[in-house]
N, CA and C atoms as a LAMMPS dump frame, in Angstrom:
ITEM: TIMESTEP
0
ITEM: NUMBER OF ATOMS
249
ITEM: BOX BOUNDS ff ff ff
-5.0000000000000000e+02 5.0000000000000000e+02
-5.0000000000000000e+02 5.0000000000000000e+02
-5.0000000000000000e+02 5.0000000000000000e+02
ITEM: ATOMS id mol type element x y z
1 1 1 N 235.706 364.853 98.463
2 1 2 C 235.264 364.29 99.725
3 1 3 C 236.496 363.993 100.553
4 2 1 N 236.471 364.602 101.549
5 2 2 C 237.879 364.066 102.813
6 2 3 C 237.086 363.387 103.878
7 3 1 N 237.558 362.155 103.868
8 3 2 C 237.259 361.064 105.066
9 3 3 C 238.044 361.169 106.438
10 4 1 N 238.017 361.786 107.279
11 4 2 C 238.391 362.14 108.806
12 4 3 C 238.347 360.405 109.453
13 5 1 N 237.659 360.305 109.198
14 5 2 C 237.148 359.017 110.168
15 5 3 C 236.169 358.187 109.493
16 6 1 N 236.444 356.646 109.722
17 6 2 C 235.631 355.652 108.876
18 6 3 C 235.893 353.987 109.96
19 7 1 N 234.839 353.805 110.59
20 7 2 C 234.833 352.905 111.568
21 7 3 C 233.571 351.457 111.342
22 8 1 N 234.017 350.392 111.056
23 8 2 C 232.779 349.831 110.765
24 8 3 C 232.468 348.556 112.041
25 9 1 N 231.567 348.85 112.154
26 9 2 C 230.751 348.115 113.257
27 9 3 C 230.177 346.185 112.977
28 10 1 N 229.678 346.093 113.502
29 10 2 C 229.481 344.38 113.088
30 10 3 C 228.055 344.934 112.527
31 11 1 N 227.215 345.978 112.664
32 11 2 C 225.652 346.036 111.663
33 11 3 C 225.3 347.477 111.314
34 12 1 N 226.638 348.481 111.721
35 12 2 C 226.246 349.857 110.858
36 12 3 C 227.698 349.728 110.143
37 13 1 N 227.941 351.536 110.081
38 13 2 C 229.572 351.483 109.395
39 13 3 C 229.534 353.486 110.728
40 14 1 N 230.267 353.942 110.668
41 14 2 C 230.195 355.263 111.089
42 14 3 C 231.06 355.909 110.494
43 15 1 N 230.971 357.204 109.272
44 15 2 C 231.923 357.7 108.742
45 15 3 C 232.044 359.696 109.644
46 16 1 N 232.49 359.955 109.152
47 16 2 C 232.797 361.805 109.418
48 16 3 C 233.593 362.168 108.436
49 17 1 N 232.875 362.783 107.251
50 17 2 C 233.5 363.245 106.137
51 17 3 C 233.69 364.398 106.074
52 18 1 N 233.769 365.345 105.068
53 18 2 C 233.664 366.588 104.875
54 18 3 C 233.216 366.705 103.455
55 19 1 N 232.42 366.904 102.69
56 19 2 C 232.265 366.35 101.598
57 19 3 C 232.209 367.858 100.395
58 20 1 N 232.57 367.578 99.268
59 20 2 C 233.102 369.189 98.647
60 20 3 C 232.181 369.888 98.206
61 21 1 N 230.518 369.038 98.161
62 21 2 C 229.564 369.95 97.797
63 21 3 C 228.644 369.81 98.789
64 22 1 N 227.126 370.151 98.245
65 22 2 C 225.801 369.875 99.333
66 22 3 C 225.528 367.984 99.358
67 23 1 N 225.64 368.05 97.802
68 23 2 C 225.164 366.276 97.351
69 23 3 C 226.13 365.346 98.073
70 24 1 N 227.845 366.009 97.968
71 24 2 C 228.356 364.522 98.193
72 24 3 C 228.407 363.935 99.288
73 25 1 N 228.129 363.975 100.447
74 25 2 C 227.865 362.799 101.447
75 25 3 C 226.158 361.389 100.648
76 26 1 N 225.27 361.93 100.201
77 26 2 C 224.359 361.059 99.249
78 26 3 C 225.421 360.761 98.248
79 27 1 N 225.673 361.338 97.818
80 27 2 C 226.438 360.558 96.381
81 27 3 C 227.52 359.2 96.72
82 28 1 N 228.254 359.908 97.652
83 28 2 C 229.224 359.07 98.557
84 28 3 C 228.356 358.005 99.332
85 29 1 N 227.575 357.58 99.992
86 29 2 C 226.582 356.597 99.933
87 29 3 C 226.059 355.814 99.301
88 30 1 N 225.47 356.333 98.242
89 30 2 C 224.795 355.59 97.091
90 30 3 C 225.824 354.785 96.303
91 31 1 N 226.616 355.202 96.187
92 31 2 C 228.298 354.668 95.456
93 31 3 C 228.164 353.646 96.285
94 32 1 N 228.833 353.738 97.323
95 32 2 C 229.104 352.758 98.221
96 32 3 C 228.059 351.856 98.454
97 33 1 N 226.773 351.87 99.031
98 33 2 C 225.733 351.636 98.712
99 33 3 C 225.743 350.276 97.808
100 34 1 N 225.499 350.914 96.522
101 34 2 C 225.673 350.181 95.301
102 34 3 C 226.462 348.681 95.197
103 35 1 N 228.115 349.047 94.996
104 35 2 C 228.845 348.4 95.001
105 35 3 C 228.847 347.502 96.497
106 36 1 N 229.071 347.574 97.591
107 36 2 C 229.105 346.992 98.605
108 36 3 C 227.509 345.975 98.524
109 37 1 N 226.94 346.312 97.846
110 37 2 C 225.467 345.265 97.944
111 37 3 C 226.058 344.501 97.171
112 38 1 N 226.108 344.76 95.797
113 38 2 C 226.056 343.964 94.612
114 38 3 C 227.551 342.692 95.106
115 39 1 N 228.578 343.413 95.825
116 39 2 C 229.625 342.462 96.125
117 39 3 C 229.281 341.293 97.256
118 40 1 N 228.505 341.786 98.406
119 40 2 C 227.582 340.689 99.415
120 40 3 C 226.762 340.075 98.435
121 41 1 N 225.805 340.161 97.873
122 41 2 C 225.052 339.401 96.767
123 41 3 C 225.977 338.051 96.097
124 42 1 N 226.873 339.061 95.649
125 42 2 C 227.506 338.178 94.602
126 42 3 C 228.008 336.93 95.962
127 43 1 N 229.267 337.338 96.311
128 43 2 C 229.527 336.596 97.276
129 43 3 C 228.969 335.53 97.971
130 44 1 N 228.161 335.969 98.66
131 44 2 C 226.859 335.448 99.613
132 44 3 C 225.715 334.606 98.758
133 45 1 N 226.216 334.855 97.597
134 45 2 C 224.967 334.153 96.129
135 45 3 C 223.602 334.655 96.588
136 46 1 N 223.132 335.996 97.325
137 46 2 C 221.677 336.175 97.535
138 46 3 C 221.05 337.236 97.045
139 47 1 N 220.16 337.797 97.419
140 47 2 C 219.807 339.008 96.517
141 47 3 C 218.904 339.981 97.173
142 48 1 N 218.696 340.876 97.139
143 48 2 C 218.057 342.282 97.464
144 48 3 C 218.711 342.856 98.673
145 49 1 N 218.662 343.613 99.174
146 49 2 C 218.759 345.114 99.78
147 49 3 C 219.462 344.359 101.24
148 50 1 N 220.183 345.252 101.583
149 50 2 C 221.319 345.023 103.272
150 50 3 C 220.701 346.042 104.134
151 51 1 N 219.859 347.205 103.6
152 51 2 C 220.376 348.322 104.205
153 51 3 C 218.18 347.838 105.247
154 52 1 N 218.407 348.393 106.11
155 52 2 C 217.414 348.697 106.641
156 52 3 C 216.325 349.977 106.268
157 53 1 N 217.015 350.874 105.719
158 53 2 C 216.812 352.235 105.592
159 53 3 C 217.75 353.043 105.282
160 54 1 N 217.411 354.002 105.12
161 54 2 C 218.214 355.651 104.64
162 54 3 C 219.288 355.76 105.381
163 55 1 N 220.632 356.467 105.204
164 55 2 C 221.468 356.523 105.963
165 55 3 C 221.033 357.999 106.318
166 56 1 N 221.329 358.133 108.107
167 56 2 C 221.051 359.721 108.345
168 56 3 C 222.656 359.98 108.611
169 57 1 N 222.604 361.696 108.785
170 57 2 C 223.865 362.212 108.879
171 57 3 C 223.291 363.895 109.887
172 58 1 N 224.25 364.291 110.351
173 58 2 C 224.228 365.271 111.367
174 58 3 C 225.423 366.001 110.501
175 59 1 N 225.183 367.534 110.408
176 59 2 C 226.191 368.353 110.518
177 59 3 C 226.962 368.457 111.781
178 60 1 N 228.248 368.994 111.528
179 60 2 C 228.798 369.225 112.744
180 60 3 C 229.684 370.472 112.179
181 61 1 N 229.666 371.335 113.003
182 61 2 C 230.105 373.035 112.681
183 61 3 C 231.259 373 113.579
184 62 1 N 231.036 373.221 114.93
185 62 2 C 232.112 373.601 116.155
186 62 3 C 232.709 372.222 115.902
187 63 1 N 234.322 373.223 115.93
188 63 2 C 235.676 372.064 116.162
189 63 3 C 235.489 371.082 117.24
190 64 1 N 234.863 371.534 118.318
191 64 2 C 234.68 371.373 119.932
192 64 3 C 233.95 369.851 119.375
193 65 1 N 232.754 370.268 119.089
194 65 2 C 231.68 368.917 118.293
195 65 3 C 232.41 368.034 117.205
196 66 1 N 232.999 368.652 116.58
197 66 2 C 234.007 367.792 115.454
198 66 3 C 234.68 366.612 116.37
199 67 1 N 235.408 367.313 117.227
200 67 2 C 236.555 366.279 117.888
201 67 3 C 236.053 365.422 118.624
202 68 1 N 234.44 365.89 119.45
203 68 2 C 234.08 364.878 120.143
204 68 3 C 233.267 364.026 119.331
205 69 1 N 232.808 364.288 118.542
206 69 2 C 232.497 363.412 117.159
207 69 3 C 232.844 362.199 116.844
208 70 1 N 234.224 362.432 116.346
209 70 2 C 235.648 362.11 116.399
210 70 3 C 236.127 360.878 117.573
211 71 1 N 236.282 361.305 118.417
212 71 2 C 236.176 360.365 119.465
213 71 3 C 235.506 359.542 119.876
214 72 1 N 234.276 359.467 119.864
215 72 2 C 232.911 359.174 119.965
216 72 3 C 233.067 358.178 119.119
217 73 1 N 232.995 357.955 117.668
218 73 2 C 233.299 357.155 116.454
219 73 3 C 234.749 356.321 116.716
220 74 1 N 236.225 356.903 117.178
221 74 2 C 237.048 356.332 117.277
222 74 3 C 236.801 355.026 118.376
223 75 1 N 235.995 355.614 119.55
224 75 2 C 236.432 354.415 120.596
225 75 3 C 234.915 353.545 120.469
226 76 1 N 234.3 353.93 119.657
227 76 2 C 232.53 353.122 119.595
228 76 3 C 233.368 351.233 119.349
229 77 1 N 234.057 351.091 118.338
230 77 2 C 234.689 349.579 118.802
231 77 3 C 235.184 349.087 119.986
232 78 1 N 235.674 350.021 120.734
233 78 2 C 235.687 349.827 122.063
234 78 3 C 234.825 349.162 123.183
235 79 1 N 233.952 350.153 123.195
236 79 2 C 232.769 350.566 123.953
237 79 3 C 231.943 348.906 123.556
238 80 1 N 231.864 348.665 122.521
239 80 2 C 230.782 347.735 121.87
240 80 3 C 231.527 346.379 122.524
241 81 1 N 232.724 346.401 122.731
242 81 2 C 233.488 345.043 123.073
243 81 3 C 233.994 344.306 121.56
244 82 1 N 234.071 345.055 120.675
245 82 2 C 235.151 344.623 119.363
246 82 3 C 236.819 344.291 119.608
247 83 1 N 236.961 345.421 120.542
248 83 2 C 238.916 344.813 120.258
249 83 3 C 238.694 345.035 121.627
């Protein structure tokens, strides 16, 4: 899995991976997934599920779409009024 870009928001996260098979962007989720609950739980002393739902994902083919992708994800902290 190569991580291009990994931006986290105050209530999503936004990644752009490239991942080395069909599975690993799910696999790479569920991992994360996993561990990132069980550590809020612990932490937070509470229990069940963060996620709202399924994470979706978009292919992206053209470099053209890659970069604006890319950008799109880089300045979204921006845009939102984070920094």
């Amino acid at each position: 899995m190569h991580i291009h870009t990994c931006v986290l928001m105050t209530d999503h996260v936004h990644l752009l991976v490239t991942p080395k098979t069909p599975e690993g962007t799910s696999h790479l989720m569920e991992s994360v997934g996993r561990r990132y609950v069980q550590y809020i739980n612990r932490t937070y002393k509470r229990i069940g599920t963060l996620w709202e739902g399924r994470f979706t994902s978009s292919a992206v083919q053209e470099e053209r779409c890659f970069l604006l992708c890319s950008r799109y994800i880089e300045l979204n902290p921006t845009r939102a009024g984070m920094v």
